[in-house]
BALOBA-1460 file (C-alpha; in Angstrom, 3 decimals):
// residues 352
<rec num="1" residu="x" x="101.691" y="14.888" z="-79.740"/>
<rec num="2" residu="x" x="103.566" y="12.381" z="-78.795"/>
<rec num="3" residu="x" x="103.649" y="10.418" z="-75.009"/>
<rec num="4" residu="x" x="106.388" y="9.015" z="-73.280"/>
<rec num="5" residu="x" x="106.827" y="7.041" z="-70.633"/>
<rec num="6" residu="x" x="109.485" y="6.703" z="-68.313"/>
<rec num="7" residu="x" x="108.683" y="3.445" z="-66.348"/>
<rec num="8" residu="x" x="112.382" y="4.421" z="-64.329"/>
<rec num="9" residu="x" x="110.674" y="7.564" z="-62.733"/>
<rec num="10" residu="x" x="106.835" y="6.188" z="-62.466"/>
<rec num="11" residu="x" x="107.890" y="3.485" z="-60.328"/>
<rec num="12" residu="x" x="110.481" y="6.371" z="-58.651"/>
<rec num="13" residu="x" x="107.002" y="8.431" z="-58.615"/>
<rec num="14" residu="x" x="104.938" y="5.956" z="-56.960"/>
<rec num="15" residu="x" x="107.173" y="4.200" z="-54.579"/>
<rec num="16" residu="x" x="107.689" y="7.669" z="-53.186"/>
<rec num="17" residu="x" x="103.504" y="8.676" z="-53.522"/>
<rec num="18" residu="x" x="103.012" y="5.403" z="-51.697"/>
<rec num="19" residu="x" x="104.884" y="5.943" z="-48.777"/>
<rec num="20" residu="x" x="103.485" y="9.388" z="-48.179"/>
<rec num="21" residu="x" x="99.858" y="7.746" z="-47.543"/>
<rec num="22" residu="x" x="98.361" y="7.754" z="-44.916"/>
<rec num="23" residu="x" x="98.516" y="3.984" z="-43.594"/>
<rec num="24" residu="x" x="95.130" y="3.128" z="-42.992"/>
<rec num="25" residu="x" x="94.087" y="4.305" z="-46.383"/>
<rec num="26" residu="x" x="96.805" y="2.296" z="-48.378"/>
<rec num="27" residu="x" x="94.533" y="-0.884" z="-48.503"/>
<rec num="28" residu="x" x="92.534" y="0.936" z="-50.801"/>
<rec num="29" residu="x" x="95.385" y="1.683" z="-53.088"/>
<rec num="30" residu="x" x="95.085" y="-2.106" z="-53.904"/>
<rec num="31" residu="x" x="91.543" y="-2.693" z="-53.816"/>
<rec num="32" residu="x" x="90.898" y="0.019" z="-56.244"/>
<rec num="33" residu="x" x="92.203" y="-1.874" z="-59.241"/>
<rec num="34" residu="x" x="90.466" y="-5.285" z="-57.440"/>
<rec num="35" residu="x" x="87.145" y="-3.867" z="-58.026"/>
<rec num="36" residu="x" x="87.744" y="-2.372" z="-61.390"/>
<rec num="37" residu="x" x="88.983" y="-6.109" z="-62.562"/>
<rec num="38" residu="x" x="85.825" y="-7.427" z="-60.935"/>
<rec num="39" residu="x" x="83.688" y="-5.419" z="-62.459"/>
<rec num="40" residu="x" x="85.191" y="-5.922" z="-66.035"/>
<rec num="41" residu="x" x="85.094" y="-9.533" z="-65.704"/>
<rec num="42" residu="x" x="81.571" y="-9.606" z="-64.221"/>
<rec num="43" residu="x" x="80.681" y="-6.892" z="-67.592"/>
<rec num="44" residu="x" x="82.367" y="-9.933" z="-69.483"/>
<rec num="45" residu="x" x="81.108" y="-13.348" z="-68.552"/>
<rec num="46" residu="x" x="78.353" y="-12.715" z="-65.754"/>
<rec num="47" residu="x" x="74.663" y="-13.297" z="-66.844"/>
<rec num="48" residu="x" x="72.994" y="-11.457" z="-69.257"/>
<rec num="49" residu="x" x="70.154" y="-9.077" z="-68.400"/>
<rec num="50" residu="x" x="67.940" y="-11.236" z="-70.132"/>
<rec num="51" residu="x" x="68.723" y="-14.599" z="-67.912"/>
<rec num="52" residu="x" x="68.592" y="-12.500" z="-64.692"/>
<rec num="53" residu="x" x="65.069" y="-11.271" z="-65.452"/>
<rec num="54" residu="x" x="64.043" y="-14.595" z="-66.604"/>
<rec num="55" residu="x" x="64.838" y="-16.164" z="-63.016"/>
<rec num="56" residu="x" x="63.069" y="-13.937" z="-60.984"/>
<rec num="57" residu="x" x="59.128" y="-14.768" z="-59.761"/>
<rec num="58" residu="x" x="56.767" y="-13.401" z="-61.483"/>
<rec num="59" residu="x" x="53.662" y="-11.392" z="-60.039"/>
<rec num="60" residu="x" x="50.988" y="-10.948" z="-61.427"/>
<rec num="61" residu="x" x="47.367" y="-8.951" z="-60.089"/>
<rec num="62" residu="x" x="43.708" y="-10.172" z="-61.003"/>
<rec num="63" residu="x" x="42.893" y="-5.925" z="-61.760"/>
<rec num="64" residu="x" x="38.810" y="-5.844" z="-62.373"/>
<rec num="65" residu="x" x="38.364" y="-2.283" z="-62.240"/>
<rec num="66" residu="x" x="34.677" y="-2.849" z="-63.736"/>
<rec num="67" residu="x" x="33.652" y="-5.431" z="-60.996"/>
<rec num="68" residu="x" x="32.535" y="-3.827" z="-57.561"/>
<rec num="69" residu="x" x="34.425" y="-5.214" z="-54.571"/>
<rec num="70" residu="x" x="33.326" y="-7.588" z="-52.645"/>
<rec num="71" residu="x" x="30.119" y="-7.105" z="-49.956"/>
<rec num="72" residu="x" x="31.078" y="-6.905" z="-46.489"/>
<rec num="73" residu="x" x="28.027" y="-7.752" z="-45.744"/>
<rec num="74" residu="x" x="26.584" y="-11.095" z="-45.030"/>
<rec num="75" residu="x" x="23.947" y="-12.305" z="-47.497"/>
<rec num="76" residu="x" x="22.351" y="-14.535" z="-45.446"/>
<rec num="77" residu="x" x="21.209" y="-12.021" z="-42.365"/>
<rec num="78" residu="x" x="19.202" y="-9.294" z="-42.701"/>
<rec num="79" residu="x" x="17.417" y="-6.767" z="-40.095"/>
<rec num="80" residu="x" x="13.389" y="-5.671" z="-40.996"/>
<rec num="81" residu="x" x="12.171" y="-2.919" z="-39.201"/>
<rec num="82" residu="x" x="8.560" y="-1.866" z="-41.183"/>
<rec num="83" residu="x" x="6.872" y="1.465" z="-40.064"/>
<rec num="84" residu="x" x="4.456" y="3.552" z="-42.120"/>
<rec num="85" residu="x" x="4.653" y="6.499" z="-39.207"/>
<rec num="86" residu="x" x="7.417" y="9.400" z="-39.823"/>
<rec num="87" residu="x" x="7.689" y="8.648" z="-35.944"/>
<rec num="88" residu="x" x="10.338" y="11.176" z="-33.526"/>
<rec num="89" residu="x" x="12.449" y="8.515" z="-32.720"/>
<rec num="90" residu="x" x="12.539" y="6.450" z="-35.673"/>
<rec num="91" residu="x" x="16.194" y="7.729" z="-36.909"/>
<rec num="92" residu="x" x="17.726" y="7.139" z="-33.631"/>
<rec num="93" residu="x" x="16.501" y="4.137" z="-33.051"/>
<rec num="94" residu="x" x="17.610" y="2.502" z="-36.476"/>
<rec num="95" residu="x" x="20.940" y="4.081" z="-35.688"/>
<rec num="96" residu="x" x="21.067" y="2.567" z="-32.840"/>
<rec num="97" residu="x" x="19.965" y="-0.871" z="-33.716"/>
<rec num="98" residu="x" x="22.365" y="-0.835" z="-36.805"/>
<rec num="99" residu="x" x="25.135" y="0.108" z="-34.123"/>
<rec num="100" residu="x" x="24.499" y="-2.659" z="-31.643"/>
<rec num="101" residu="x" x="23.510" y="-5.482" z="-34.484"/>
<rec num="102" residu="x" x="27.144" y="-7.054" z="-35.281"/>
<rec num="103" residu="x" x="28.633" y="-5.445" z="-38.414"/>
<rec num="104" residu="x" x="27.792" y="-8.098" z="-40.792"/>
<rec num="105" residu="x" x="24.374" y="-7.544" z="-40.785"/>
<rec num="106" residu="x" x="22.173" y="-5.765" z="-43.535"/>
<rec num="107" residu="x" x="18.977" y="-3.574" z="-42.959"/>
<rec num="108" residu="x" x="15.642" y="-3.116" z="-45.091"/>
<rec num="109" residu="x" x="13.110" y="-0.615" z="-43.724"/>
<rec num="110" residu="x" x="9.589" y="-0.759" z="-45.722"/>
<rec num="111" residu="x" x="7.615" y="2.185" z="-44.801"/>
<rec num="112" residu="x" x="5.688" y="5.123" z="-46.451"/>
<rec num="113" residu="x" x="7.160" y="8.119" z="-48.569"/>
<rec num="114" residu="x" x="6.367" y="10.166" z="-44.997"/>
<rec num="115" residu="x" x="8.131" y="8.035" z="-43.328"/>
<rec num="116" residu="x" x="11.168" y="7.466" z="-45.455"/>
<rec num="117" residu="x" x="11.342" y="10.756" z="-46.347"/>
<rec num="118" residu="x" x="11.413" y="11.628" z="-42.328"/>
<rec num="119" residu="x" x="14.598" y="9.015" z="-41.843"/>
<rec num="120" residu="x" x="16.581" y="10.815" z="-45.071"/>
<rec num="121" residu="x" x="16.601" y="13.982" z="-43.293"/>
<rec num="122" residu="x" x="18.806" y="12.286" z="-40.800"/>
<rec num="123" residu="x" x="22.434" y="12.513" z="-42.587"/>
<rec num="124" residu="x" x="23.842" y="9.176" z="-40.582"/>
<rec num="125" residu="x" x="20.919" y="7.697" z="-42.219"/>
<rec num="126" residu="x" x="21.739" y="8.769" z="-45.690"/>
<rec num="127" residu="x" x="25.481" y="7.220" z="-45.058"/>
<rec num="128" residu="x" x="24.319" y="4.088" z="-44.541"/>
<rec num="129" residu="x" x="22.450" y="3.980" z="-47.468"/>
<rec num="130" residu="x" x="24.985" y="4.917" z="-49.708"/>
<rec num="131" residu="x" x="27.320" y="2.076" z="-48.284"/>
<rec num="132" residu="x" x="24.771" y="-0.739" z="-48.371"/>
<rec num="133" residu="x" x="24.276" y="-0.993" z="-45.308"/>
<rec num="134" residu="x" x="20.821" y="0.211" z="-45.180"/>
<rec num="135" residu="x" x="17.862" y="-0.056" z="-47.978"/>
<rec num="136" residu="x" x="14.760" y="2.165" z="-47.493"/>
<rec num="137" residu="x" x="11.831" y="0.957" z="-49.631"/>
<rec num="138" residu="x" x="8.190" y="1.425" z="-49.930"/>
<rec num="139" residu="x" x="5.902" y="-1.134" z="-48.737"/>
<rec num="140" residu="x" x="4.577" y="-2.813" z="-51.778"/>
<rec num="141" residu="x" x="1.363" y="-1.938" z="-53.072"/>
<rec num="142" residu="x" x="-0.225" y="-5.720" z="-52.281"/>
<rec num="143" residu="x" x="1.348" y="-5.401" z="-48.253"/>
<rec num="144" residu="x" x="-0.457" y="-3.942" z="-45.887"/>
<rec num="145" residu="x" x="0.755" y="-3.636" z="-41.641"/>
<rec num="146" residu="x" x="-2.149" y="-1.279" z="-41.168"/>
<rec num="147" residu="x" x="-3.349" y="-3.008" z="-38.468"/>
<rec num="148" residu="x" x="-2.592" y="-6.431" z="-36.624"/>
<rec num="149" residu="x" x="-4.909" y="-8.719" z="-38.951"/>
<rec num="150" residu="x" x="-3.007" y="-7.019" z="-41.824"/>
<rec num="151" residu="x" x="0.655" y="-7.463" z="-40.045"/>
<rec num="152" residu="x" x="-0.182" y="-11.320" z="-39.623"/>
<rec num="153" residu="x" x="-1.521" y="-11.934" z="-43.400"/>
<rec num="154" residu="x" x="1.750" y="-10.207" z="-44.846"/>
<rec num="155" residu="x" x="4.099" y="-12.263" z="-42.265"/>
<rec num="156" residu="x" x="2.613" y="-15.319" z="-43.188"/>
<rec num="157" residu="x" x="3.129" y="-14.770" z="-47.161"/>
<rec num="158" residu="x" x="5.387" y="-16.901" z="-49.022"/>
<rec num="159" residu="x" x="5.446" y="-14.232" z="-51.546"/>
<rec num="160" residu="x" x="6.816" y="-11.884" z="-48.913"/>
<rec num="161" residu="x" x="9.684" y="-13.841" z="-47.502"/>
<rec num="162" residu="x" x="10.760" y="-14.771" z="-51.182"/>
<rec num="163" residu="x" x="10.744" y="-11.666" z="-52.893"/>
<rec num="164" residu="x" x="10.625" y="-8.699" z="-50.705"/>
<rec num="165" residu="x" x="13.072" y="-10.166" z="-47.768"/>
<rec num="166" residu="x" x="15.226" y="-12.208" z="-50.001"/>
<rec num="167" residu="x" x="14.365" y="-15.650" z="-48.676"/>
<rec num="168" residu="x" x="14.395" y="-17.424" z="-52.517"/>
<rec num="169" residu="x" x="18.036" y="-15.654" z="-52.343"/>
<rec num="170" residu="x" x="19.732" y="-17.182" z="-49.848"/>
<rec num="171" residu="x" x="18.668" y="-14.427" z="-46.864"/>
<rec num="172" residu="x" x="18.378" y="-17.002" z="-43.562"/>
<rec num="173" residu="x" x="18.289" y="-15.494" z="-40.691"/>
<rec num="174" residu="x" x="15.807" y="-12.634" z="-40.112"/>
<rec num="175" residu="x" x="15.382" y="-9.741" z="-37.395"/>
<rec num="176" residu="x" x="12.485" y="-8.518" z="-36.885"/>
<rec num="177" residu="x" x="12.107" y="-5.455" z="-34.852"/>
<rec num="178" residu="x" x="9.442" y="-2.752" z="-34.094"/>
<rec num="179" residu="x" x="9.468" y="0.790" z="-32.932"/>
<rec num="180" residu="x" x="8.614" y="-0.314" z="-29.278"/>
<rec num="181" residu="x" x="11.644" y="-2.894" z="-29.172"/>
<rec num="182" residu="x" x="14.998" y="-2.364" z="-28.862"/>
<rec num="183" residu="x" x="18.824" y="-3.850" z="-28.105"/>
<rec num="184" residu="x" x="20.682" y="-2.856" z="-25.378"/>
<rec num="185" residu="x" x="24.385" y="-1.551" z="-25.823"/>
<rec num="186" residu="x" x="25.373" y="-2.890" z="-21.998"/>
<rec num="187" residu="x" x="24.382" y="-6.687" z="-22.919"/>
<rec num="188" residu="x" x="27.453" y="-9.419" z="-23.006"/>
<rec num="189" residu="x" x="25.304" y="-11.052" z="-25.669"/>
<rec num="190" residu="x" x="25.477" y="-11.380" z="-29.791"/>
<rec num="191" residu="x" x="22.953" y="-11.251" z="-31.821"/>
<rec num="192" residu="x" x="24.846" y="-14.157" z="-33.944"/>
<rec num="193" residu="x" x="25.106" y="-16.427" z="-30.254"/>
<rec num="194" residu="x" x="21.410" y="-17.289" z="-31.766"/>
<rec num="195" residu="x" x="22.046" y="-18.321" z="-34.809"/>
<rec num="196" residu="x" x="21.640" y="-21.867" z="-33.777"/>
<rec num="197" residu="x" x="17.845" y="-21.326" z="-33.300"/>
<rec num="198" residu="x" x="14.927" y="-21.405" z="-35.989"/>
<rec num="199" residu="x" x="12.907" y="-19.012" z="-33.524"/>
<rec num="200" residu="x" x="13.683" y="-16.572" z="-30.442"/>
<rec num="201" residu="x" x="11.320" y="-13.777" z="-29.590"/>
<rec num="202" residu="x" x="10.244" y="-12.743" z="-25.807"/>
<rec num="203" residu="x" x="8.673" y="-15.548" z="-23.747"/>
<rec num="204" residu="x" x="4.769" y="-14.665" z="-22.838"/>
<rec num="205" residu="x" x="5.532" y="-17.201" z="-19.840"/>
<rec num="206" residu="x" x="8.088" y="-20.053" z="-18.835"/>
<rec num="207" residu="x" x="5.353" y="-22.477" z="-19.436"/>
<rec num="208" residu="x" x="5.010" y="-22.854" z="-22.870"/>
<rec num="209" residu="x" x="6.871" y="-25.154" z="-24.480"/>
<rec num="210" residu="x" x="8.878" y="-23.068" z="-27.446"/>
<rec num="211" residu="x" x="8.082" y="-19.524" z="-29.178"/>
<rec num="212" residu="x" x="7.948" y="-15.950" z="-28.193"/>
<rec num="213" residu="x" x="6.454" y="-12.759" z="-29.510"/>
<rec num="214" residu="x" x="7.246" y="-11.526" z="-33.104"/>
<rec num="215" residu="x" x="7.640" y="-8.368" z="-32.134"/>
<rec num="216" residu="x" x="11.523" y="-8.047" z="-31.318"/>
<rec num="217" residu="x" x="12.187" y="-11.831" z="-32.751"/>
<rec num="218" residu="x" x="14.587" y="-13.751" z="-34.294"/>
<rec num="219" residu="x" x="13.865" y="-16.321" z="-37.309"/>
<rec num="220" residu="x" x="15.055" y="-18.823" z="-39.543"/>
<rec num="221" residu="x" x="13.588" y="-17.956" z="-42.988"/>
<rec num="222" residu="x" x="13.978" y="-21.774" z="-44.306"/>
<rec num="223" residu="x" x="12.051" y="-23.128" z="-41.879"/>
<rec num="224" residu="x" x="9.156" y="-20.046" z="-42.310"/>
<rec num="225" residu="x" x="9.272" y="-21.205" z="-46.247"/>
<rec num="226" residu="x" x="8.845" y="-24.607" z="-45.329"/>
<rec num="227" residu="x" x="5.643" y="-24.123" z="-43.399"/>
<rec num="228" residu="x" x="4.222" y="-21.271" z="-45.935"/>
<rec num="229" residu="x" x="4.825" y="-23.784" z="-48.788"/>
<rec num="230" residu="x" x="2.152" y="-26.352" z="-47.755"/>
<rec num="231" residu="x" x="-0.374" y="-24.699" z="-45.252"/>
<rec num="232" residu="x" x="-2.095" y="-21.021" z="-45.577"/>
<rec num="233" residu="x" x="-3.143" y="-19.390" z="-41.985"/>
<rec num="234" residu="x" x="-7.193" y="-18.879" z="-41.699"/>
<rec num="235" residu="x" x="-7.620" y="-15.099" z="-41.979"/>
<rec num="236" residu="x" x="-8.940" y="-13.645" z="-38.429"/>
<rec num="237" residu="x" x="-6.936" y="-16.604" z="-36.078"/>
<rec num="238" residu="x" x="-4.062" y="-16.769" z="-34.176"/>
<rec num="239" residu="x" x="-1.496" y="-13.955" z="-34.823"/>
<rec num="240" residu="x" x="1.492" y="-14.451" z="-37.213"/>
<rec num="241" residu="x" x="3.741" y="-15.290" z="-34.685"/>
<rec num="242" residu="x" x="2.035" y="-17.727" z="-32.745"/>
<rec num="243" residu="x" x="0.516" y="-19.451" z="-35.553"/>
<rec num="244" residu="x" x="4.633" y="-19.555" z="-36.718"/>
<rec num="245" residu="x" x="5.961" y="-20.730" z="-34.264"/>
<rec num="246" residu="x" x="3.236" y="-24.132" z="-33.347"/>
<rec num="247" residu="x" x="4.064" y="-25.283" z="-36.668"/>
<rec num="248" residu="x" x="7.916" y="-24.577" z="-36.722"/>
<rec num="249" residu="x" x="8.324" y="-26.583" z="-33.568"/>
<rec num="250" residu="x" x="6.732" y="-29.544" z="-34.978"/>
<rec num="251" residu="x" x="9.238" y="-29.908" z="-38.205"/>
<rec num="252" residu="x" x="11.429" y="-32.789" z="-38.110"/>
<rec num="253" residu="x" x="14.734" y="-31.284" z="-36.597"/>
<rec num="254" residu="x" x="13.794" y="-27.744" z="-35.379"/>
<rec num="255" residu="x" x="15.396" y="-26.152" z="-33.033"/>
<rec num="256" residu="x" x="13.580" y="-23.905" z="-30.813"/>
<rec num="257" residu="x" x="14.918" y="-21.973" z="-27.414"/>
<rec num="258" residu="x" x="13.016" y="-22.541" z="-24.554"/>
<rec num="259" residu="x" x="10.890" y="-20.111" z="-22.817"/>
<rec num="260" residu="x" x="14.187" y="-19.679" z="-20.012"/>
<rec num="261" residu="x" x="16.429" y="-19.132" z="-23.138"/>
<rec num="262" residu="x" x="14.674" y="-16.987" z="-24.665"/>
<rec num="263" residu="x" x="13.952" y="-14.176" z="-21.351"/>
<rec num="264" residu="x" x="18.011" y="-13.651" z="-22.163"/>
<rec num="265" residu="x" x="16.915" y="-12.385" z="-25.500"/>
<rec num="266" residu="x" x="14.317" y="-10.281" z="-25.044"/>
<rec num="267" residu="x" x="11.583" y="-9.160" z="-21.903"/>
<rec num="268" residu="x" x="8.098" y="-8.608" z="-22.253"/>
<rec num="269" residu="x" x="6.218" y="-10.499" z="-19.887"/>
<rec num="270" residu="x" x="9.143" y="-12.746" z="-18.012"/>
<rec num="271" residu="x" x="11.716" y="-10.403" z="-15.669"/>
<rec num="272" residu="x" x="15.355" y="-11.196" z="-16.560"/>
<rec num="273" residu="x" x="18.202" y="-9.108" z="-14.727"/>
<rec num="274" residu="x" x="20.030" y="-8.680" z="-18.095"/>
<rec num="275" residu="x" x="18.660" y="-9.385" z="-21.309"/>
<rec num="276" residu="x" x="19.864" y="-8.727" z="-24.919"/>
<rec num="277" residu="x" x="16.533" y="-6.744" z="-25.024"/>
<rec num="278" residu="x" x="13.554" y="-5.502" z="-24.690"/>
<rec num="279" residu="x" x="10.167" y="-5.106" z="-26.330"/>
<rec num="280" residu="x" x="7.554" y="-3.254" z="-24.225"/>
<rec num="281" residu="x" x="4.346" y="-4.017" z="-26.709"/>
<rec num="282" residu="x" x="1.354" y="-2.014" z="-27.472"/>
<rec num="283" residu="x" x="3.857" y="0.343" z="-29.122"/>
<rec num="284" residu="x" x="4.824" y="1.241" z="-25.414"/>
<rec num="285" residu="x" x="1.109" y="2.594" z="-24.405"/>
<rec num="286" residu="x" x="0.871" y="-0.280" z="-22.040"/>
<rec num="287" residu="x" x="3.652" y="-1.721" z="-19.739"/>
<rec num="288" residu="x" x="3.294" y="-5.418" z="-18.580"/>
<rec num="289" residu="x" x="3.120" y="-4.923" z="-14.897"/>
<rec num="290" residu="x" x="5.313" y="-8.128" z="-14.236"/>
<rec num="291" residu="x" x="7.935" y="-6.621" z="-15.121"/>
<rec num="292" residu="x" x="7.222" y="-2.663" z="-14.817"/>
<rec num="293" residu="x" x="5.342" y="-2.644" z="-11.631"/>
<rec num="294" residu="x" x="8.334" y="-3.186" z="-9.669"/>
<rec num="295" residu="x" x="10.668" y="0.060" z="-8.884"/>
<rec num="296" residu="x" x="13.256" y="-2.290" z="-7.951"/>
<rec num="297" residu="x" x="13.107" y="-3.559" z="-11.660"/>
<rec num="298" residu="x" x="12.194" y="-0.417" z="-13.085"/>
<rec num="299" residu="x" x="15.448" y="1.029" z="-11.405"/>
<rec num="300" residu="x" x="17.078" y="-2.031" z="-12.751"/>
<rec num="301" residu="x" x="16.163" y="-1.656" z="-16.509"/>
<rec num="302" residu="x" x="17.381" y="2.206" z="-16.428"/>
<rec num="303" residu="x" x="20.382" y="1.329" z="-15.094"/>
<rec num="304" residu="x" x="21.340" y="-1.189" z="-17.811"/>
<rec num="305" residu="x" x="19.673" y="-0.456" z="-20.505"/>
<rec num="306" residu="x" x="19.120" y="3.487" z="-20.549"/>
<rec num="307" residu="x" x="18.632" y="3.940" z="-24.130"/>
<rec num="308" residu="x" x="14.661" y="1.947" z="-23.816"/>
<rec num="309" residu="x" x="13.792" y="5.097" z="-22.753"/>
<rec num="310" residu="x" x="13.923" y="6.656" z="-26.178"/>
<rec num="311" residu="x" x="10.875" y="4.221" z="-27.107"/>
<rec num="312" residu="x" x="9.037" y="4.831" z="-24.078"/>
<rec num="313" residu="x" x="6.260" y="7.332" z="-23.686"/>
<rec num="314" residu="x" x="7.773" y="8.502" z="-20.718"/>
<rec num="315" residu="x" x="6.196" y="11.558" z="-18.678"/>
<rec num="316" residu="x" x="7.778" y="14.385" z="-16.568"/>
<rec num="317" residu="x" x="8.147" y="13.789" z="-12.614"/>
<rec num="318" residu="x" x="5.138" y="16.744" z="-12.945"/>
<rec num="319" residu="x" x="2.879" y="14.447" z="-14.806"/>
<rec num="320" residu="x" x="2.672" y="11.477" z="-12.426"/>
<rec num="321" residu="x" x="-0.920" y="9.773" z="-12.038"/>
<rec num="322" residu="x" x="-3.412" y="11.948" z="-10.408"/>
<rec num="323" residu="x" x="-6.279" y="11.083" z="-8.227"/>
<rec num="324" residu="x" x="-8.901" y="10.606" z="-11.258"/>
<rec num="325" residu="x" x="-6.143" y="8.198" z="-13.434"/>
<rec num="326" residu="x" x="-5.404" y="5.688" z="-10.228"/>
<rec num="327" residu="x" x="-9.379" y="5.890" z="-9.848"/>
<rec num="328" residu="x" x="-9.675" y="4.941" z="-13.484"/>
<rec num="329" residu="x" x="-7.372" y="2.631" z="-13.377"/>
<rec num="330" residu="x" x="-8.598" y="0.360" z="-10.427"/>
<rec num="331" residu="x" x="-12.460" y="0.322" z="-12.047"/>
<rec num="332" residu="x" x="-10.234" y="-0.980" z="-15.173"/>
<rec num="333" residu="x" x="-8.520" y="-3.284" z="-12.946"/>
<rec num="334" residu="x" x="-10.637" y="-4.249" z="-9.852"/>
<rec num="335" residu="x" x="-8.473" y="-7.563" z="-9.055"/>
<rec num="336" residu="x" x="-5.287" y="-5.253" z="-8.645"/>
<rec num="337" residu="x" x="-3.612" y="-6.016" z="-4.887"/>
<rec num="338" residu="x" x="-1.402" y="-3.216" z="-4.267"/>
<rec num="339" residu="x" x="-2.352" y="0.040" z="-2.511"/>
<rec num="340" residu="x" x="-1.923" y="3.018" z="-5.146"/>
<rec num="341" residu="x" x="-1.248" y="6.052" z="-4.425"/>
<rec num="342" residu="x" x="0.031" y="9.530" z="-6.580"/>
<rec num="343" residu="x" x="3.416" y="8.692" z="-6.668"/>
<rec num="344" residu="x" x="2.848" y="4.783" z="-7.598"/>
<rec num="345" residu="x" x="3.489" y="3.550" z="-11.076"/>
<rec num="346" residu="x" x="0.774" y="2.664" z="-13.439"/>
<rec num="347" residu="x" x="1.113" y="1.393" z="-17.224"/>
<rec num="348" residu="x" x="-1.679" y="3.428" z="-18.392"/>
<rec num="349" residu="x" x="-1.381" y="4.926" z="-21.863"/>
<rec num="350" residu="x" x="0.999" y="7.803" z="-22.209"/>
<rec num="351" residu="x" x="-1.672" y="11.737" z="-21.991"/>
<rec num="352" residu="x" x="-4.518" y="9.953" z="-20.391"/>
């Protein structure tokens, strides 16, 4: 077949096509074969593929898909509550504790199989196990907290803070806290704003001259080690904490909190309006009357800090003292002031 072309009548052809645009679309008459050049000549002597992917950066990602990721959890703090007692409120209260402790914080409970087979029924529980947050162990067969004698011989065992707590693997700082102690939710305080100190418990009065009880307490595990590894407490003396804490104070550089310090972290025996806790002691049967005897204060602690009340062996408003308790109670305490009547407040041990 062959083609003509009659460039009389395609001029003719477009001259007349032209004019019959519409105006604003004649521009792109003439951009049309623009472009096509430009992309021709761009086809022709632009870069090459290879060049083009050869200047741009290069990323690259460090993919371990073996290696676990990393701990959000600090190594150096950990949180020891030990209970051999498949207790009521032993769930909530770890709960609660891991809760209010900041987030960086780990958790070891060392009890029985009754009693760690008691906290995994509690499904929170069992999450926080899974993540890491929490470890439930048995107490070791050569640790014993049977009774307070036992509780001070393990507490003052280098073998103890090295291997069981973690102490010869960089753990630091150490919470201690029993069943009858507890962290309130309302306080402006940190655990971490105590960091600083090698021991804070609850002040037993504002005359001593460093230390507080064990009981809800805060320690520096290097400092423990460095007592533990050159003296050995005397079986049957003064109680782990105490005998702690008199030798702590006296190591070059220590750093204890005062007795006035350390009523912000916890109350026992001293009244503060707002502590970061409280531990009641005697596993709540008896109430220091310094502190409880007061309704004022009383009023005060359940306002602020309502969750103590799931560690206290609290009775019904129908179970208040009755004649033969407050009669038993002043023979038990014949130096005792204040007039008492039915309706007063007495620390006695909870079903007397």
């Amino acid at each position: 077949m062959k083609v003509t072309l009659d460039l009389d009548n395609a001029y003719t052809y477009a001259a007349t096509h032209y004019y019959s645009v519409n105006p604003r679309n004649r521009k792109f008459v003439f951009l049309l074969p623009a472009s096509l050049f430009l992309v021709w000549f761009m086809w022709l002597f632009g870069p090459s593929h290879e060049t083009v992917k050869s200047a741009l950066p290069k990323v690259s990602v460090n993919y371990h898909p073996n290696r676990p990721p990393p701990s959000p959890y600090n190594e150096t703090k950990l949180a020891l509550l030990i209970e051999t007692r498949p207790m009521g409120h032993l769930a909530p209260l770890l709960l609660h504790m891991i809760t209010i402790v900041p987030p960086d914080w780990r958790f070891l409970f060392l009890g029985t199989n009754e009693s760690i087979s008691h906290l995994n029924s509690s499904l929170p529980v069992q999450m926080h196990e899974r993540n890491g947050k929490l470890d439930l162990r048995l107490i070791p067969e050569n640790v014993s907290v049977t009774g307070p004698e036992e509780t001070s011989q393990t507490f003052t065992n280098l073998w103890f803070y090295d291997e069981v707590l973690g102490g010869s693997r960089g753990v630091e700082h150490l919470l201690v806290f029993q069943t009858d102690s507890i962290l309130c939710a309302n306080s402006e305080l940190s655990l971490n704003d105590w960091l600083q100190y090698d021991w804070v418990g609850a002040p037993w009065n504002l005359q001593d001259k460093f230390g507080g009880n064990g009981g809800l307490s805060l320690r520096r595990i290097s400092k423990i080690r460095q007592v533990l590894q050159f003296q050995e407490r005397i079986p049957k003396t003064d109680a782990e904490d105490l005998w702690l804490i008199n030798r702590i104070g006296l190591l070059p550089g220590a750093n204890m909190a005062t007795p006035n310090q350390e009523s912000e972290f916890s109350v026992e025996n001293v009244w503060h309006q707002s502590p970061m806790g409280f531990h009641l002691g005697w596993s709540g049967d008896r109430l220091p009357e310094g502190v409880w005897d007061s309704e004022d204060n009383r009023k005060r602690i359940y306002e602020y800090c309502p969750e103590i009340k799931m560690i206290m062996k609290m009775r019904l408003e129908r179970e208040r003292c009755t004649a033969d308790e407050i009669a038993r109670y002043k023979m038990d305490h014949p130096n005792q002031k204040r007039e008492l009547t039915e309706k007063s407040f007495i620390p006695v041990p909870f079903g007397m």
